[in-house]
C-alpha positions, 0 to 999 in steps of 0.5 A, a space after each residue: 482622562 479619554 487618553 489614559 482609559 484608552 492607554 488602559 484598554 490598549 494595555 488589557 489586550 491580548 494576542 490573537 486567539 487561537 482557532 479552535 481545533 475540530 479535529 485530529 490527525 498524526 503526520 504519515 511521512 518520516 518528515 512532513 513539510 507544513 506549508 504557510 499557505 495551499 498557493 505556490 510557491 509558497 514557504 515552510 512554517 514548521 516540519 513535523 515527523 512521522 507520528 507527531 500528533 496535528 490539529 485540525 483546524 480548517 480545510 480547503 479542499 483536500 488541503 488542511 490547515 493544521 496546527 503542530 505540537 509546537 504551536 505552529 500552524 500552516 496548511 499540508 495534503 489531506 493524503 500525508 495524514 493518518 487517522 487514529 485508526 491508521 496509527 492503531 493498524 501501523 503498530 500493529 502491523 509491527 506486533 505482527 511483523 516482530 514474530 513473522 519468520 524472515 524469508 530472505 533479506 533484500 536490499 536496493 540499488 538506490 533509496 527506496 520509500 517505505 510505505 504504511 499500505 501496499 499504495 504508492 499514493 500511502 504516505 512514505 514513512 521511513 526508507 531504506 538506504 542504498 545497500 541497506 539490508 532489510 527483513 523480507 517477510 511476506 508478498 502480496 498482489 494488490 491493484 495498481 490504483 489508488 487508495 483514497 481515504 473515505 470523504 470527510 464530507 459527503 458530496 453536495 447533491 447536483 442540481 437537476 437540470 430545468 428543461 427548457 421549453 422550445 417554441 412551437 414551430 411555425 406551421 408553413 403557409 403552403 403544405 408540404 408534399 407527402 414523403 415517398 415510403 422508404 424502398 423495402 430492404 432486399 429479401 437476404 438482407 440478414 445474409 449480407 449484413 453478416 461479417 467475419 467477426 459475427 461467427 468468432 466466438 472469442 468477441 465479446 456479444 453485440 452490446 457488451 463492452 468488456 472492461 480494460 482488465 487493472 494491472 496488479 503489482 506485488 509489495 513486499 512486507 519488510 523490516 528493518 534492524 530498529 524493527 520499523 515495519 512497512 511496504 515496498 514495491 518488489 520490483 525494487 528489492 533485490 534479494 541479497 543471496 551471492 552471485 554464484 547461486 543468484 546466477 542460476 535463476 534463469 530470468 525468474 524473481 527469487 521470493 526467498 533463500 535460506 542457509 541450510 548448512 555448511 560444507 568445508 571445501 579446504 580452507 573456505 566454508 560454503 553454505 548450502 543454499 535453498 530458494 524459492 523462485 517464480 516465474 509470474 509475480 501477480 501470481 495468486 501463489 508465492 512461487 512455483 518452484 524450490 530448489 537446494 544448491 550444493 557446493 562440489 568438491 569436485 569441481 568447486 562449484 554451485 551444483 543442485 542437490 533437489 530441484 521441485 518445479 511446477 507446484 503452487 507454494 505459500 509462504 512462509 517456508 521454514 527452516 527446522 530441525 526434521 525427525 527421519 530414520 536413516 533406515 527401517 531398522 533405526 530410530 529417527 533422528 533429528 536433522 537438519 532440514 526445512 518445510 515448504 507448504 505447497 497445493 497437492 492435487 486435491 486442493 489442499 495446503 499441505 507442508 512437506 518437509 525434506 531433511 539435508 544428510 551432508 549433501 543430500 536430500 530427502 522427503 521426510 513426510 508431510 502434514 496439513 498448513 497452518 491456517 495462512 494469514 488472511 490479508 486483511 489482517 496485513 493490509 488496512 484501507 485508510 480511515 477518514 479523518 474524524 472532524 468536526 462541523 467548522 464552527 460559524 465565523 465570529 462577529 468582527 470585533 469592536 475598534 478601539 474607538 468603538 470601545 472606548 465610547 461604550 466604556 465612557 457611556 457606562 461612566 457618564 450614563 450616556 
């Protein structure tokens, strides 16, 4: 009879139950590795992609132990999971990204991450192919540090330091000689203990310590054909206007190009060409410079047709049809032609617009910028993982044995 009750109990258990969750989190990179355990090495239980909803069931540290859609659970970095907020910002961010005219299309030597923050330590979330043309549709400067996420758990406050009383000193038998006075210092003592360095006006004042300044880095908005939205470093873009105009660029970083127009030249059409360039991209402006590029009949060549140096441009630079009149007594016509916003001397933001007529150039009027777009609304700091307090551990559960006993205690009464 004891041996069949304990077949029947055995029989009655289940599986191990399953922890339960005290938080959530999405997966940040295009392809995120689940880890069995936070030690190395160590082997992969489960892959997630990017956007796959996890759970969060324990932390260690900065490693978390989640659990994927499929039932599976391991551990990964804290830093490869984005919050709900996070994802909320990353549509968003494509929303805003699907109606942004482009500025050019750039490309890479090599593969190159995309990121969901303008932060190397963002996770990844897709990337561009070798040769792979993407829309590139802003820039921004941003500090070359780290963004971490807000703790989920405020630091432990520190112990203050019991200070340890000294022994009194013994007192020698025998006093000590009095000390001698110092010797006075010299009466042009002030005189002799100036340097060089006390009349140089650019060093910092005594007591001042001058912070190192933080290097900045510029990042790149882009897009690409299936309408992912994301950032890159743009040192490693390349933008994909031709040889024989990108030649011409003197060492400076092109921001944008555009195709104005056409010329026929025999059998062959050559666009006309416009671009923005800048010579320092931590600049607080996206380029300093724009110029227009026509092709020659003559000698069968890229020529400049308007060059603009020296101003402060935003972007974006646009591409329209202008209304110009040829001359006083005609009506304005629509042309071909495009706008570029740049700083004038009072300060202000206005946007120029030129005409192309053939194969040239001309100013056609100018009117206030529209309101830029703030950068918050592009750039989105990364929000903490909402978790719960992890419940208390539960008490070991009772043996076979120890619930067979009970069980034959409720049968006999004792």
């Amino acid at each position: 009879m004891i041996f069949t009750l304990a077949l029947v109990i055995s029989g009655c258990r289940k599986g191990p139950p399953r922890a339960p969750s005290i938080g959530e989190a999405y997966v940040g990179p295009a392809i995120l590795k689940i880890l069995a355990d936070v030690a190395v090495p160590t082997s992969v239980v489960a892959t997630a992609h990017h956007g796959d909803k996890l759970e969060i069931l324990t932390r260690r540290r900065r490693f978390m132990k989640v659990r994927t859609p499929n039932g599976s659970e391991g551990w990964t970095d804290e830093r490869l999971l984005l919050a709900t907020e996070d994802m909320d910002y990353l549509r968003d961010l494509a929303e805003k990204a699907a109606k942004m005219p482009p500025q050019g299309q750039g490309t890479t030597y090599a593969e190159l991450n995309v990121h969901t923050q303008p932060s190397k330590s963002a996770p990844s979330f897709f990337q561009i192919r070798e040769k792979e043309k993407v829309d590139v549709l802003a820039n921004v400067v941003t500090p070359r540090v780290d963004t971490p996420r807000k703790p989920l758990i405020p630091p432990a406050p520190k112990k203050s330091k019991k200070a340890v009383k000294k022994a009194p000193a013994h007192e020698p038998k025998v006093p000590l000689p009095p000390m001698p006075k110092p010797p006075s210092p010299p009466e042009n003592w002030i005189e002799l203990s100036k340097t060089d360095k006390d009349d140089d006006d650019s060093l910092p004042a005594e007591g001042v310590v001058e912070k190192a300044p933080v290097p900045k880095e510029q990042w790149s908005l882009v897009r690409n054909r299936e309408g992912q939205s994301g950032w890159v470093l743009t040192r490693r873009l390349v933008m994909a206007i031709p040889d024989e105009v990108a030649q011409y660029a003197e060492g400076k970083h092109i921001v944008s190009y555009f195709p104005l127009g056409q010329i026929q030249d025999g059998d062959i059409r050559k666009p006309v060409w416009l671009w923005t360039t800048s010579r320092d991209r931590t600049a607080p402006y996206d380029f300093d410079s724009f110029r227009v590029f026509i092709w020659s009949l003559r000698r069968h060549r890229y020529e400049t047709a308007y060059i603009a140096r020296e101003v402060e441009g935003y972007s974006p630079v646009l591409l329209k049809d202008v209304a110009f009149a040829l001359n006083s007594r005609s009506e304005a016509g629509k042309y071909p032609g495009f706008s570029v916003c740049v700083e004038n001397d009072a300060g202000q933001r206005m946007r120029r617009e030129y005409v192309l007529l053939t194969n040239v150039i001309r100013f056609a009027g100018e009117h206030p910028c529209e309101p830029p777009i703030p950068a918050d609304a592009l750039i989105h700091q990364p929000a903490a993982l909402k978790v719960a307090a992890e419940p208390p551990p539960e008490p070991p559960k009772p043996t076979i044995s120890e619930r067979i006993k009970k069980k034959l205690r409720g049968l006999f009464g004792k």
